[in-house]
Residue, then its C-alpha position, 0 to 999 in steps of 0.5 A: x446595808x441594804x438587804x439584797x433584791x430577790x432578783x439580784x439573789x443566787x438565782x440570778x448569780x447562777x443564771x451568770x451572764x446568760x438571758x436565758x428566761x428558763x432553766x430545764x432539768x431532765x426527769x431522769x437525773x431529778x429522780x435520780x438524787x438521793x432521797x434527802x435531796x428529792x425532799x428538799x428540791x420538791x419542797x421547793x417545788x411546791x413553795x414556789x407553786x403555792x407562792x405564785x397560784x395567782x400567775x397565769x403560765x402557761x400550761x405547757x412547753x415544748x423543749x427541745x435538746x440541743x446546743x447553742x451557737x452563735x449565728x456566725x459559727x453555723x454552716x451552710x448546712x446548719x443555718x438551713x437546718x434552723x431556717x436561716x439565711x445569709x446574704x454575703x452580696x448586700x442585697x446584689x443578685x448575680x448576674x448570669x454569666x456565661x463560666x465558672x470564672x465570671x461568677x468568681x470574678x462578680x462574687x469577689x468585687x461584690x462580697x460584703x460583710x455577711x448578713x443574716x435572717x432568721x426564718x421570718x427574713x428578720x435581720x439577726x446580728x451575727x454574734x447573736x445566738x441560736x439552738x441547733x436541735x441535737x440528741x440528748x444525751x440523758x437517757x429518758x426516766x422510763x417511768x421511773x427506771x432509769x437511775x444514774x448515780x450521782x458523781x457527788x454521792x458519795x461525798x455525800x455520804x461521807x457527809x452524813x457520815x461526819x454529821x453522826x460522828x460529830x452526834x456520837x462525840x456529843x453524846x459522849x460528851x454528855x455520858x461522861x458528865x451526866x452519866x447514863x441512868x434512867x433518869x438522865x434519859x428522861x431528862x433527854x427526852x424533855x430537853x426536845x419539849x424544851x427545844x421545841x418551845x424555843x422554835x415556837x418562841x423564835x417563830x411567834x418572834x418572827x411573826x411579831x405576834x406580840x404588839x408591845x414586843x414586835x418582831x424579835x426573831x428572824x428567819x435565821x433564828x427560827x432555823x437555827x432554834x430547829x437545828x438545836x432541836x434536830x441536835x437534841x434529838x439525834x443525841x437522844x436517839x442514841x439512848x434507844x438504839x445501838x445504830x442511831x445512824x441506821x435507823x434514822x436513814x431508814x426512817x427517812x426512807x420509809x416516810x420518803x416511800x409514804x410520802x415520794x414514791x408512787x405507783x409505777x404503771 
């Protein structure tokens, strides 16, 4: 089977059936994630800049919140609103006449299939689709102090929570049978030297670093050596603290406050 074109990808099944060329997300709801989350979307961020330094964009946008309509479903007030226009008449001027009753009579002999133009007096199909400037309804970031909580926090949270249980059944499981002793904790601890090596191994594989070899390893594998090692060493943090849970989440927020969080003016 072929491998899948980037851009027939998942960003390409989550834009659906939409044309849209852009995808806007409110400051105030991106500041608003947890931290963990934060992390991962902004080193996305940062990889899709680097990967694309060589692009010349724009330096700015201008975006406007509002709904979108077809051209069709607009009123007469709403298609002024966004500079349109309609011609029900094809292209007929009507004439002067002298009562209510003879205007009637001429728009009703008259009267087509309606026609529209856009500001520019081009022709745009009916069914086409138009931004009708609205309010938002997400409030603005104020520098920061806005904060809405997410709906789907608190699954993730209990999320987390399953992660360590799994952990914590683990690191029974190794109690039982290896025991608890000092010797057994350092054993522990060189396990992570061990795992560590294995990543390094499955990147230089990836890599294909060495020619009689070539490429032995892929993506998957690599992510996969990091978990063992990310497994290893959450085991081993339960030998140095009687909450492993809760001192890790507070060192993912220290670093997250060095690292994410400035200065508010």
């Amino acid at each position: 089977m072929s491998e899948l074109h980037p851009t027939d990808g998942p960003v390409h099944g989550h834009f659906g059936l939409s044309y849209a060329n852009y995808l806007v997300l409110p400051r105030t709801l991106l500041q608003s994630m947890p931290v963990d989350w934060q992390a991962g979307f902004v080193q996305h961020l940062d990889a899709l800049h680097d990967a694309y330094t060589h692009i010349p964009q724009a330096e700015a946008y201008e975006v406007t919140a509002g709904v979108e309509r077809e051209v069709s479903e607009l009123t007469a007030a709403e298609l002024k609103e966004v500079g349109y226009s309609v011609d029900w008449y094809g292209g007929e001027i009507a004439p002067d006449v002298a009562t209510a009753e003879g205007l009637r009579e001429w728009r009703a002999k008259h009267e087509t299939d309606p026609t529209y133009y856009d500001r520019n007096l081009n022709e745009v199909d009916a069914q086409s689709r138009v931004l009708l400037p609205g309010i938002d309804p997400v409030p603005h970031y104020n520098r920061g102090r806005t904060y809405i909580e997410p709906a789907a926090y608190e699954q993730h949270k209990t999320q987390q929570a399953n992660t360590f249980t799994t952990i914590r059944n683990l690191v029974d499981w190794l109690d039982r049978a290896n025991g608890t002793s000092d010797h057994e904790t350092t054993l522990r601890v060189l396990k992570l030297v061990e795992e560590a090596g294995e990543v390094a191994q499955a990147r230089i594989g990836q890599l294909g670093q060495n020619p009689r070899k070539g490429q032995t390893h892929t993506a998957t594998d690599v992510a996969d050596e990091l978990c063992d090692l990310v497994v290893t060493a959450l085991v081993t943090l339960h030998r140095f603290t009687d909450n492993p849970e809760q001192h890790f989440a507070a060192k993912v927020q220290r670093i997250a406050d060095r690292a994410l969080t400035k200065e508010q003016p």
